[in-house]
DRENMAR-912188 format. One record per atom (N, C-alpha, C, O): x, y, z; residue number from 1; atom name. Coordinates in Angstrom, 1 decimal, decimal comma, always signed. Each point is the difference from the previous one (the first is absolute). Layout:
BEGIN
[[X; Y; Z]; NUM; "CA"];
...
# end
This chain:
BEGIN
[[-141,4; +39,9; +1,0]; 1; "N"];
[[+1,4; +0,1; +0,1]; 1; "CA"];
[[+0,3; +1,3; +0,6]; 1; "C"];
[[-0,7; +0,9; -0,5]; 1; "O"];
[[+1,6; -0,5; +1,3]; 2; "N"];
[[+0,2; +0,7; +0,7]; 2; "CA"];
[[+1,1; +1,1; -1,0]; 2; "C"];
[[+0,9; -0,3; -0,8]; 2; "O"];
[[-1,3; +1,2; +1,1]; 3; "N"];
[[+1,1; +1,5; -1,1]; 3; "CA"];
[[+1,1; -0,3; +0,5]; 3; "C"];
[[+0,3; -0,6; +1,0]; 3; "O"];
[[+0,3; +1,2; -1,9]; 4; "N"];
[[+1,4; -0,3; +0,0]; 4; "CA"];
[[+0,6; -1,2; +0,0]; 4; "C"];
[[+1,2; +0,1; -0,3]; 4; "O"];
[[-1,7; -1,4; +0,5]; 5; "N"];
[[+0,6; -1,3; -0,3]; 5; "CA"];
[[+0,9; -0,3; -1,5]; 5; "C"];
[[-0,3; +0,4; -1,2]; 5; "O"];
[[+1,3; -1,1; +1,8]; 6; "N"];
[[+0,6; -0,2; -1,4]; 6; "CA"];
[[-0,6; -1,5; -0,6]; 6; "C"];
[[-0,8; -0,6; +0,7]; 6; "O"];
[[+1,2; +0,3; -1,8]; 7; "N"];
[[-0,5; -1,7; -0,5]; 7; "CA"];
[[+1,5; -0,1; -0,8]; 7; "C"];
[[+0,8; +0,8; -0,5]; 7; "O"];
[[-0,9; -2,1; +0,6]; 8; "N"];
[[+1,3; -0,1; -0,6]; 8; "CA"];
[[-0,8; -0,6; -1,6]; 8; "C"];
[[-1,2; -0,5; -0,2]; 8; "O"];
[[+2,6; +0,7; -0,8]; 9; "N"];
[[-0,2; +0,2; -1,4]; 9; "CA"];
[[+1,1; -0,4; -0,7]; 9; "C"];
[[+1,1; +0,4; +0,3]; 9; "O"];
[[-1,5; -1,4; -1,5]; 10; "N"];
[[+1,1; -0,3; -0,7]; 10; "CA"];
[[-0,3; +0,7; -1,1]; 10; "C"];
[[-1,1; +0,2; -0,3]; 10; "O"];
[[+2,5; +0,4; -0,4]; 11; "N"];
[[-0,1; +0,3; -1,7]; 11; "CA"];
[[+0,8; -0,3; -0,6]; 11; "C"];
[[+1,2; +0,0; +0,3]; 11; "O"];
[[-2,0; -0,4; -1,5]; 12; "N"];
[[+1,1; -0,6; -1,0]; 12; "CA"];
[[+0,3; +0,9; -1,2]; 12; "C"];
[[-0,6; -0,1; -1,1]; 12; "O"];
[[+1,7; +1,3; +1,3]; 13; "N"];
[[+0,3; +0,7; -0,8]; 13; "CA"];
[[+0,8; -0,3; -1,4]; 13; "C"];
[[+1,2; -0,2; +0,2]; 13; "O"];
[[-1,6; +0,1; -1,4]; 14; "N"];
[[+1,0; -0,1; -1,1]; 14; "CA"];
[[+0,8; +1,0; -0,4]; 14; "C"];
[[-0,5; +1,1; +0,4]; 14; "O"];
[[+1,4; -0,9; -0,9]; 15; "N"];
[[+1,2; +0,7; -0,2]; 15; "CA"];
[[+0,0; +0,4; -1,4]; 15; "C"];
[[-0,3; -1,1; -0,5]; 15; "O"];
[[+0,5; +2,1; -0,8]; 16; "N"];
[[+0,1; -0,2; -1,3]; 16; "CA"];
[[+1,1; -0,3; +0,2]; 16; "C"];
[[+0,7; +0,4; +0,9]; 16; "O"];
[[-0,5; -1,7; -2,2]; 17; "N"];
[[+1,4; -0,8; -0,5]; 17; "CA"];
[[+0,9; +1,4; -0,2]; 17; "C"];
[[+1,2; -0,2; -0,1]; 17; "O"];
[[-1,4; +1,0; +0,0]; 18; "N"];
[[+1,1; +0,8; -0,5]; 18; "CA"];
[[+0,8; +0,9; +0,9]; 18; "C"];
[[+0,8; +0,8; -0,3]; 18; "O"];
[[-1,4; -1,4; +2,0]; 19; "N"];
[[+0,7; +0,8; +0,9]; 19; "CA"];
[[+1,1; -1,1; +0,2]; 19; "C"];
[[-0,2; -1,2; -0,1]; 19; "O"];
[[+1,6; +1,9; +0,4]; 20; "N"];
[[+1,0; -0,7; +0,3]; 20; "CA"];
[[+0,2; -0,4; +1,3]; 20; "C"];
[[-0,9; +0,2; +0,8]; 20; "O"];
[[+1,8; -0,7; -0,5]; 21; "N"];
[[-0,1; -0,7; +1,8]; 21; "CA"];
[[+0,4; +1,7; +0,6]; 21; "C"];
[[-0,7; +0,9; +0,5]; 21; "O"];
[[+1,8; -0,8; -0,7]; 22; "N"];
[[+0,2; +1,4; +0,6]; 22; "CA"];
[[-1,3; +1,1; +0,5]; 22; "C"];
[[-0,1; +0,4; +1,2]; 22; "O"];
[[-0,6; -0,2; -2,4]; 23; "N"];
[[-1,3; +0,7; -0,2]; 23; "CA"];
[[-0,8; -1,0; +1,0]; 23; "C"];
[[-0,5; +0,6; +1,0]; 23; "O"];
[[+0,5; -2,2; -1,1]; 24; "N"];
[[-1,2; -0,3; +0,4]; 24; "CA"];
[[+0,1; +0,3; +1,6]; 24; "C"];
[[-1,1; +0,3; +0,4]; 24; "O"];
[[+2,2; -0,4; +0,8]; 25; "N"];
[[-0,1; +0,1; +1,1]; 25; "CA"];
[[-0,7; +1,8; -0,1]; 25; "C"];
[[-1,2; +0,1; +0,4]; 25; "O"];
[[+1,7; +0,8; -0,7]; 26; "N"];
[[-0,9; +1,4; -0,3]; 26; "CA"];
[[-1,1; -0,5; -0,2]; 26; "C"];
[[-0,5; -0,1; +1,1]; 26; "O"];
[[-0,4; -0,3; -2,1]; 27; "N"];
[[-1,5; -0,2; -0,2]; 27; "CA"];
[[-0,5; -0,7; +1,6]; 27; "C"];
[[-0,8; +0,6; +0,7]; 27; "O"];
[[+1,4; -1,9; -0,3]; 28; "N"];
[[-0,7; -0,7; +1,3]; 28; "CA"];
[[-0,2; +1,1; +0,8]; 28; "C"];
[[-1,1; +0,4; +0,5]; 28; "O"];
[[+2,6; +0,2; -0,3]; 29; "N"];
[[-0,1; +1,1; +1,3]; 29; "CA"];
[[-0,9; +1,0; -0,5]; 29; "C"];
[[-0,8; +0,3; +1,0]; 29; "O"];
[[+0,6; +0,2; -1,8]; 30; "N"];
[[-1,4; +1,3; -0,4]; 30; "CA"];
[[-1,1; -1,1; +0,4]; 30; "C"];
[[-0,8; +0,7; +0,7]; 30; "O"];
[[+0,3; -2,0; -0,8]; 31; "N"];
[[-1,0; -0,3; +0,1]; 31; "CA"];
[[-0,4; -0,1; +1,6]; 31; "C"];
[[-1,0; +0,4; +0,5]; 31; "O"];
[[+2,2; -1,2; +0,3]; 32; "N"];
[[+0,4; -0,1; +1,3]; 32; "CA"];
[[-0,5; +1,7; +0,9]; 32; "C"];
[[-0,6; +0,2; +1,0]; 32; "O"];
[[+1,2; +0,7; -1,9]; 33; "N"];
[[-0,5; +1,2; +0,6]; 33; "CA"];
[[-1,2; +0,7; +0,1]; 33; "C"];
[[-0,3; +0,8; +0,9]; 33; "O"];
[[-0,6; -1,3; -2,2]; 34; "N"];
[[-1,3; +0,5; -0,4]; 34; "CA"];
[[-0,3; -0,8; +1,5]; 34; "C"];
[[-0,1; +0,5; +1,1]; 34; "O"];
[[+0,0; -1,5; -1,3]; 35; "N"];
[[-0,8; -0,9; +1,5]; 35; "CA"];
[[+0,4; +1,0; +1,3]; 35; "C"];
[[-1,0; +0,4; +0,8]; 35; "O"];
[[+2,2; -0,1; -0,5]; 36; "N"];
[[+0,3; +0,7; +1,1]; 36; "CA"];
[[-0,7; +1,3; -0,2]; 36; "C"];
[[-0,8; +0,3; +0,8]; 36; "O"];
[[+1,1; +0,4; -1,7]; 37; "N"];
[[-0,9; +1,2; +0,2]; 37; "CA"];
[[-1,9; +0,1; +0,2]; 37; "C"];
[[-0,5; +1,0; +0,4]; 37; "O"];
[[-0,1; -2,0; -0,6]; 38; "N"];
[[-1,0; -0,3; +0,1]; 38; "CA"];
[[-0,3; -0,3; +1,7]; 38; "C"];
[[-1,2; +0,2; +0,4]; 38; "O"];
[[+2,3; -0,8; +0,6]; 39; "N"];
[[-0,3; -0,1; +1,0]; 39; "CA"];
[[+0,4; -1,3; -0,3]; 39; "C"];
[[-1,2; -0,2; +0,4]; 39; "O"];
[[+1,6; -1,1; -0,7]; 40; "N"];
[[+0,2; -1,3; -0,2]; 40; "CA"];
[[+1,2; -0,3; +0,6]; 40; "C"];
[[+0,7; +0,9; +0,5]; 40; "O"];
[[-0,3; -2,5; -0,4]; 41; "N"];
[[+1,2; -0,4; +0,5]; 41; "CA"];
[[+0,1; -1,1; -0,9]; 41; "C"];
[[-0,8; -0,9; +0,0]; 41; "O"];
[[+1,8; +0,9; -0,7]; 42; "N"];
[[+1,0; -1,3; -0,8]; 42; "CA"];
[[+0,2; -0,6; +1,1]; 42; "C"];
[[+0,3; +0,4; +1,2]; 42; "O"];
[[-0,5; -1,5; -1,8]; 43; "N"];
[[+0,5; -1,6; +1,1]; 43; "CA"];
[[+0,9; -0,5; -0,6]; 43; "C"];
[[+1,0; -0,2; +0,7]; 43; "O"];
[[-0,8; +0,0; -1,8]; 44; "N"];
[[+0,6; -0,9; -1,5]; 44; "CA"];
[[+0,2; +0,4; -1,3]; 44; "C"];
[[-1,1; +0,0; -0,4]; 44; "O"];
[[+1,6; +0,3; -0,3]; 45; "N"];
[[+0,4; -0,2; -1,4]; 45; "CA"];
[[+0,8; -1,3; -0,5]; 45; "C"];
[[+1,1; -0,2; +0,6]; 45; "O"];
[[-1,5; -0,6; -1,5]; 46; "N"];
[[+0,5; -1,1; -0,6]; 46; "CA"];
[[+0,5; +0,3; -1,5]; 46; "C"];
[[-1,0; +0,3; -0,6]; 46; "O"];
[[+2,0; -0,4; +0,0]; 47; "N"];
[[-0,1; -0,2; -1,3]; 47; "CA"];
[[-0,4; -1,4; -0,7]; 47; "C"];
[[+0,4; -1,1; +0,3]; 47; "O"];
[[-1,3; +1,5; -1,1]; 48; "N"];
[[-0,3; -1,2; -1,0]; 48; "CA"];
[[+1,2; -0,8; -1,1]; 48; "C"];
[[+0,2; -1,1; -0,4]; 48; "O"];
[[+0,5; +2,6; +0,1]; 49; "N"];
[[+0,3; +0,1; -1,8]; 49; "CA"];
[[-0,9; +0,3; -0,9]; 49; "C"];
[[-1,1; +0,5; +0,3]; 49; "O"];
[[+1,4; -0,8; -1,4]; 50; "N"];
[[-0,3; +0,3; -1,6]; 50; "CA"];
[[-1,2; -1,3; +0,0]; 50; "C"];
[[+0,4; -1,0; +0,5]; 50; "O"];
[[-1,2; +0,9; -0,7]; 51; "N"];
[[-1,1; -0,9; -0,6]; 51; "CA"];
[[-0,5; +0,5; -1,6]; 51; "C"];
[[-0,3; +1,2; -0,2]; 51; "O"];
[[+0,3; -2,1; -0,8]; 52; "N"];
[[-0,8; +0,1; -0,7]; 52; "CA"];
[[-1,2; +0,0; +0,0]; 52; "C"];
[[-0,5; -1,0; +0,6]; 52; "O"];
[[-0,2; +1,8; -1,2]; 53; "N"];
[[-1,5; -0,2; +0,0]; 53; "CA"];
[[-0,5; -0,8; -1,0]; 53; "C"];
[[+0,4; -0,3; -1,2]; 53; "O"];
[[-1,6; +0,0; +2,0]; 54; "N"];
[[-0,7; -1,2; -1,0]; 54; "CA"];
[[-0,4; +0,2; -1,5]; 54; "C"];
[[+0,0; -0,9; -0,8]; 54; "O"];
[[-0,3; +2,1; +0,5]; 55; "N"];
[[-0,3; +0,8; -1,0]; 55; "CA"];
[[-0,3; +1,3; +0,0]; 55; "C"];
[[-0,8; +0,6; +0,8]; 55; "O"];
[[+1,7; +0,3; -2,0]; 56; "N"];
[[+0,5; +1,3; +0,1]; 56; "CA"];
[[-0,8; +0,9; +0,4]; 56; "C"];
[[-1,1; -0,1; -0,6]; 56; "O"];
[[+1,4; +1,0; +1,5]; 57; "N"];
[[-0,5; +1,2; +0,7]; 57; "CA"];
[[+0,1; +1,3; -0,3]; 57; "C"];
[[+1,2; +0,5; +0,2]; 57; "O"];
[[-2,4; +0,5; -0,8]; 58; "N"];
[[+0,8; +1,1; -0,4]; 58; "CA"];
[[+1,4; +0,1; -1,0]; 58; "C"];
[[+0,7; +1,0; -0,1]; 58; "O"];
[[-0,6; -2,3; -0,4]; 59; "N"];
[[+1,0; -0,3; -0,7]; 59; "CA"];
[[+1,3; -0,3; +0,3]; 59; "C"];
[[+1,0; +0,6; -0,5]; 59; "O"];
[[-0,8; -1,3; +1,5]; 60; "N"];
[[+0,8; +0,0; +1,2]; 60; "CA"];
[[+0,2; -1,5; +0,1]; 60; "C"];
[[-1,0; -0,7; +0,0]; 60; "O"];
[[+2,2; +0,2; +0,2]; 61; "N"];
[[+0,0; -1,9; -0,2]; 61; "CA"];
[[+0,2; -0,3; +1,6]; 61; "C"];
[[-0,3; -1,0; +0,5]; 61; "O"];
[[+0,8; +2,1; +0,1]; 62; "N"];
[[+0,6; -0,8; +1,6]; 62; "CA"];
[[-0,1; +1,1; +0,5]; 62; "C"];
[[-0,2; +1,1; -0,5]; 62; "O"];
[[+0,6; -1,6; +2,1]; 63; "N"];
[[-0,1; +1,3; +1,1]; 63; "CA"];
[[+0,8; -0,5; +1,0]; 63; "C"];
[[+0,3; -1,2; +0,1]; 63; "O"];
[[+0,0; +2,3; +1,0]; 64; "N"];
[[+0,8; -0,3; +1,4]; 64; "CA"];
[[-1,0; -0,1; +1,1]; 64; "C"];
[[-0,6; +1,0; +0,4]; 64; "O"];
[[+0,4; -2,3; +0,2]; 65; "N"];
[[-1,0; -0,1; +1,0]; 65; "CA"];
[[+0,8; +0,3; +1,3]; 65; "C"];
[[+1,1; -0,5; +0,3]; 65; "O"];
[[-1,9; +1,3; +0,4]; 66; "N"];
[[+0,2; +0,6; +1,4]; 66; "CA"];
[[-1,0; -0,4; +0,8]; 66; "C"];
[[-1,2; +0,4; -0,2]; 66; "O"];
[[+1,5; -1,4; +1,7]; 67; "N"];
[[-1,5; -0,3; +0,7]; 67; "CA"];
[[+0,5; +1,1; +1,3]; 67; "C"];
[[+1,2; +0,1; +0,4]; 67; "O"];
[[-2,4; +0,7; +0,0]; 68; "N"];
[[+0,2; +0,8; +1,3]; 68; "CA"];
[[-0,6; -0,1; +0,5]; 68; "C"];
[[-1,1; +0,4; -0,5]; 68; "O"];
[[+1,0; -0,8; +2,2]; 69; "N"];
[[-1,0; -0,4; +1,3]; 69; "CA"];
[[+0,4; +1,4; +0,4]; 69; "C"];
[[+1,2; +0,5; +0,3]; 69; "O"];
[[-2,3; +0,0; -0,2]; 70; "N"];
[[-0,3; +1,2; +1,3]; 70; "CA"];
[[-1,1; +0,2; +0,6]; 70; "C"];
[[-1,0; -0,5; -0,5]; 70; "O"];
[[+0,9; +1,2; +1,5]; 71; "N"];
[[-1,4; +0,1; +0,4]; 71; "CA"];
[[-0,3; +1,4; -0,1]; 71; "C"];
[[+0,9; +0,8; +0,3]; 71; "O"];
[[-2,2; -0,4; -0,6]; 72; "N"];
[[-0,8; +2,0; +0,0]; 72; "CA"];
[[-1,2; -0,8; +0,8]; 72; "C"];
[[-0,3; -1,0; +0,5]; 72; "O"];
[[-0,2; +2,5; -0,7]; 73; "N"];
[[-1,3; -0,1; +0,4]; 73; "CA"];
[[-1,0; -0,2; -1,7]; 73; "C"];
[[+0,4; +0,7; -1,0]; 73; "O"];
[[-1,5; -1,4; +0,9]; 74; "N"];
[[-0,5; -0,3; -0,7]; 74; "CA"];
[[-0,6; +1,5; -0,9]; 74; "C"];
[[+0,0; -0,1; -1,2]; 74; "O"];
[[-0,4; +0,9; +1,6]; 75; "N"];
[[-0,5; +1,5; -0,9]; 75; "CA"];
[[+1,3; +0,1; -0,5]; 75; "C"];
[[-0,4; +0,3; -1,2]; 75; "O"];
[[+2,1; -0,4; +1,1]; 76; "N"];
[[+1,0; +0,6; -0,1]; 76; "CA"];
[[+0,1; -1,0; -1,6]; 76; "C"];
[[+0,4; +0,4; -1,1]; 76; "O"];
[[-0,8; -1,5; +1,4]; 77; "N"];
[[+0,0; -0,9; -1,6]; 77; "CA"];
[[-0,4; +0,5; -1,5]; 77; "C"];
[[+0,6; -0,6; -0,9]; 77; "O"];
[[-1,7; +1,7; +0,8]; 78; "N"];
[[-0,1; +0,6; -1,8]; 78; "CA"];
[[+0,8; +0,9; +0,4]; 78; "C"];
[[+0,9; -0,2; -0,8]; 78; "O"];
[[-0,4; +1,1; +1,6]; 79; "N"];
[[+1,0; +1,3; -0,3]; 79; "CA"];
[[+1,4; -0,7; +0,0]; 79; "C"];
[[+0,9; +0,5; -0,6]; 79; "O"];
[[-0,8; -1,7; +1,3]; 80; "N"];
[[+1,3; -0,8; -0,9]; 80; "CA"];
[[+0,1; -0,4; -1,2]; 80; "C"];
[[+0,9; +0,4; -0,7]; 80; "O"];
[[-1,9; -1,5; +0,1]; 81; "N"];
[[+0,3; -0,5; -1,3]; 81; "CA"];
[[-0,3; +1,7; -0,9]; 81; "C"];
[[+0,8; +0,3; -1,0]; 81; "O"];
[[-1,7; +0,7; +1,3]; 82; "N"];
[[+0,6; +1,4; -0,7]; 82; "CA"];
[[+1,2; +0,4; -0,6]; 82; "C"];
[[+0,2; +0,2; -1,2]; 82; "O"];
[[+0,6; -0,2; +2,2]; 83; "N"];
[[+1,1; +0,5; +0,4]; 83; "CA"];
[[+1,3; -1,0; -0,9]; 83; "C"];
[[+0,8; +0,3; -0,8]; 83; "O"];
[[-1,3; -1,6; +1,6]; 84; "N"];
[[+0,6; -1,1; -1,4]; 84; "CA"];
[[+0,1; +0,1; -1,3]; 84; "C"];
[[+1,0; -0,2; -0,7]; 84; "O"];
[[-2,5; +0,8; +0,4]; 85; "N"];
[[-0,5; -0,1; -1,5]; 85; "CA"];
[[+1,0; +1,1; -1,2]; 85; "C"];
[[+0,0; +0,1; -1,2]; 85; "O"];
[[+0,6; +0,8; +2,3]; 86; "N"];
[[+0,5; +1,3; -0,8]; 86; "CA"];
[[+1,2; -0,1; +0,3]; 86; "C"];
[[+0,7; +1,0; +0,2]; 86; "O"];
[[-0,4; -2,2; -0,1]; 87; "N"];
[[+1,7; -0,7; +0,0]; 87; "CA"];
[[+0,6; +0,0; -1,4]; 87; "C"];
[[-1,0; -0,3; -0,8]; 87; "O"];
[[+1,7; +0,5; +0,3]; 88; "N"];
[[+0,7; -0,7; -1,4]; 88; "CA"];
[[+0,4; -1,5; +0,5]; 88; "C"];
[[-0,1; -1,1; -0,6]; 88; "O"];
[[+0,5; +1,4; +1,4]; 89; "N"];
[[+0,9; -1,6; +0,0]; 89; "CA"];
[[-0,7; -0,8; +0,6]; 89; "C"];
[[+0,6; -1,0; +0,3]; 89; "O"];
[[-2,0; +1,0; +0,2]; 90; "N"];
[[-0,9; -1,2; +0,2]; 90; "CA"];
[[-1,0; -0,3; -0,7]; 90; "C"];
[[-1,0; +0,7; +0,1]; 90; "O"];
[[+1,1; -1,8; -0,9]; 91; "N"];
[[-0,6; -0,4; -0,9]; 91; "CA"];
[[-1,5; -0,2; +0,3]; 91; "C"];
[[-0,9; +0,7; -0,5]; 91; "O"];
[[+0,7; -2,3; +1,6]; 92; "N"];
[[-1,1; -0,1; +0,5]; 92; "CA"];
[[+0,2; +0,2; +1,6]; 92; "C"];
[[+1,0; +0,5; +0,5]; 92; "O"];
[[-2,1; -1,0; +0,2]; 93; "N"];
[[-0,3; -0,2; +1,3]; 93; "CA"];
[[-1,3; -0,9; +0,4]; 93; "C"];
[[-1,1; +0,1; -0,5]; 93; "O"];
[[+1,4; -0,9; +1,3]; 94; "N"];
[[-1,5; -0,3; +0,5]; 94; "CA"];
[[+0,7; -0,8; +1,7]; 94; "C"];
[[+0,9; -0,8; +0,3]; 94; "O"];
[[-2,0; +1,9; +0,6]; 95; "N"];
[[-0,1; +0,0; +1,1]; 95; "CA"];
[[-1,2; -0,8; +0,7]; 95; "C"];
[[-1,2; +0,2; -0,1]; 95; "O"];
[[+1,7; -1,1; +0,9]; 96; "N"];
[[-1,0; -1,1; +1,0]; 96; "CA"];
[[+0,7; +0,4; +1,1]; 96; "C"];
[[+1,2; +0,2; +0,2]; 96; "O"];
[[-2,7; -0,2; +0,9]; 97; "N"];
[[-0,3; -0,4; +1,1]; 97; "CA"];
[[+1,1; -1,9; +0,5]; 97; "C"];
[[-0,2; -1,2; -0,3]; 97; "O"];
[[+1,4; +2,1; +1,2]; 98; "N"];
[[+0,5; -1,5; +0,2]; 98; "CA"];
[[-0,6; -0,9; +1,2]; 98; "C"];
[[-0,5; +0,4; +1,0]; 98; "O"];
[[+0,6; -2,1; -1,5]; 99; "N"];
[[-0,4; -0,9; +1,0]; 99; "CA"];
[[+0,8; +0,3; +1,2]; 99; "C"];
[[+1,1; +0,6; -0,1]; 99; "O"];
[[-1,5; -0,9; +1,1]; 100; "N"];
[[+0,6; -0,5; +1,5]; 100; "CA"];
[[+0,4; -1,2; -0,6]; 100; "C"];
[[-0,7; -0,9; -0,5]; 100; "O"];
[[+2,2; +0,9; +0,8]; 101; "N"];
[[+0,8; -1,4; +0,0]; 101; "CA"];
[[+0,0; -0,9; +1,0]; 101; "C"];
[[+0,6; +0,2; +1,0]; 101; "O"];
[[-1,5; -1,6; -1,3]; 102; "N"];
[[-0,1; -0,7; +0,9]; 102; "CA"];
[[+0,9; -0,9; +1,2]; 102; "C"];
[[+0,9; -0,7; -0,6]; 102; "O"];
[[-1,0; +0,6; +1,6]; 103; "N"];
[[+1,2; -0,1; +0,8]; 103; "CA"];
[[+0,7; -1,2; +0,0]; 103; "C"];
[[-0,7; -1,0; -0,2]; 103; "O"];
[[+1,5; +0,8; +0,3]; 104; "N"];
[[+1,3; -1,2; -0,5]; 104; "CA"];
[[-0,9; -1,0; +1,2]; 104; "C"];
[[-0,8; +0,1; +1,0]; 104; "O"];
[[+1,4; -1,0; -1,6]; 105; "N"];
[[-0,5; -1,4; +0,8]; 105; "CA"];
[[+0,5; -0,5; +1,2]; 105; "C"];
[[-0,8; -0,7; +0,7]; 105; "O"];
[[+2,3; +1,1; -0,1]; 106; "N"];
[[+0,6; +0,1; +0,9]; 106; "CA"];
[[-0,8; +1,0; +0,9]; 106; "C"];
[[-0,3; -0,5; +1,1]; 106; "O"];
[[-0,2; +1,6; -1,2]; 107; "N"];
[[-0,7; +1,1; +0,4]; 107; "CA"];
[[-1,2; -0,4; +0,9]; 107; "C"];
[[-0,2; +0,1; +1,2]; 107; "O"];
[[-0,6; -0,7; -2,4]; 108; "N"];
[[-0,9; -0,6; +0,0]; 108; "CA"];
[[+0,0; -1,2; +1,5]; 108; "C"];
[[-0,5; +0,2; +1,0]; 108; "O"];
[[+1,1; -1,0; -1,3]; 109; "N"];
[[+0,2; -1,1; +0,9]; 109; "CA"];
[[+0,7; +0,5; +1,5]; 109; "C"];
[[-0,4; -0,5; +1,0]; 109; "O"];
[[+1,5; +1,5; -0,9]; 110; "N"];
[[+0,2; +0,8; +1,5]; 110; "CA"];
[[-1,6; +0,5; +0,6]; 110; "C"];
[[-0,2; +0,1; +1,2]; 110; "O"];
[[-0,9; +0,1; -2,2]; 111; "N"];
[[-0,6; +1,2; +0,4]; 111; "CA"];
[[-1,1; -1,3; +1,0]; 111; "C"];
[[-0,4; +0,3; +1,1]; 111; "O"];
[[+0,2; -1,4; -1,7]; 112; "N"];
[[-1,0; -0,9; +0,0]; 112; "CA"];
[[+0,4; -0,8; +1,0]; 112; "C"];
[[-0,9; -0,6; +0,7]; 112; "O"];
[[+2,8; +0,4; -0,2]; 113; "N"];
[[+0,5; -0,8; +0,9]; 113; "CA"];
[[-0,4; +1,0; +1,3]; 113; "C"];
[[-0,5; -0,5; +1,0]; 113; "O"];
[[+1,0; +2,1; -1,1]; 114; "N"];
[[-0,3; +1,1; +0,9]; 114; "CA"];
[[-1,8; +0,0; +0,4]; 114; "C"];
[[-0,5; -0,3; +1,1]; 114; "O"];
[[+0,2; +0,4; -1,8]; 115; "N"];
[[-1,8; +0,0; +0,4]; 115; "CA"];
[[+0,1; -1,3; +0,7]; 115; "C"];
[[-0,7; +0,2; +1,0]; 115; "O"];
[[+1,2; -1,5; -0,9]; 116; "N"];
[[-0,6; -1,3; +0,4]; 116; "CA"];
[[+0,6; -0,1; +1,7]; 116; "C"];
[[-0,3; -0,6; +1,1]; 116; "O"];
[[+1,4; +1,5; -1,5]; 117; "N"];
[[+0,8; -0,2; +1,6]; 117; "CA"];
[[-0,9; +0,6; +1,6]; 117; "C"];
[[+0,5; -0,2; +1,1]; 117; "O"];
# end
C-alpha cells in the first residue's frame, strides 16, 4: 500500500449515559476533531441514540451510540483510539476497516448494457 493512502473506517463510538444532548454534540465534535487532527476526513456521523446494553458495563445500564465513517491513513488508527481512550465522555469504541458498498443494481445493469453496445 502506498504512504500516505487513506482507508476508509467505521466507528462505533458510545457515549456515557450521563452526557446530555447539549454536551453530547461537544463530545462527537472533540471526537470528529481528534480524527481531523490526525490528518483524517469525516464523511458521516449518524446518531444511534441511547441503547441499552445487554449487560452492565463498568456499572453502567446504557449508552449514546455514535457511528462515524471517515477515512486516515492506517498507522494514524492506535494514536486515535489513544486519544479516544482519555476522553471522559467516551465510553467505548471499536473501529473497522469499512466494506466497499456494492453497486446498486441499476448501476450494475447501465454498466453491462454499456460494455455490450
Amino acid at each position: 500500500m502506498e504512504e500516505g493512502a487513506l482507508n476508509k473506517y467505521e466507528a462505533m463510538i458510545i457515549l456515557a449515559d450521563a452526557v446530555k444532548d447539549t454536551a453530547m454534540e461537544d463530545a462527537i465534535g472533540h471526537v470528529r476533531a481528534e480524527i481531523k487532527k490526525l490528518g483524517g476526513e469525516v464523511d458521516s456521523t449518524t446518531r444511534l441514540g441511547k441503547r441499552a446494553f445487554a449487560r452492565p458495563l463498568n456499572k453502567k445500564d446504557a449508552g449514546n451510540y455514535v457511528l462515524i465513517v471517515f477515512s486516515i491513513e492506517g498507522g494514524q488508527l492506535k494514536p486515535l483510539q489513544a486519544r479516544l481512550k482519555l476522553s471522559e465522555e467516551v465510553f467505548r469504541t471499536q473501529i473497522v476497516r469499512a466494506r466497499p458498498r456494492p453497486a446498486s443494481p441499476a448501476k450494475v445493469a447501465e454498466d453491462v448494457l454499456n460494455d455490450n453496445a
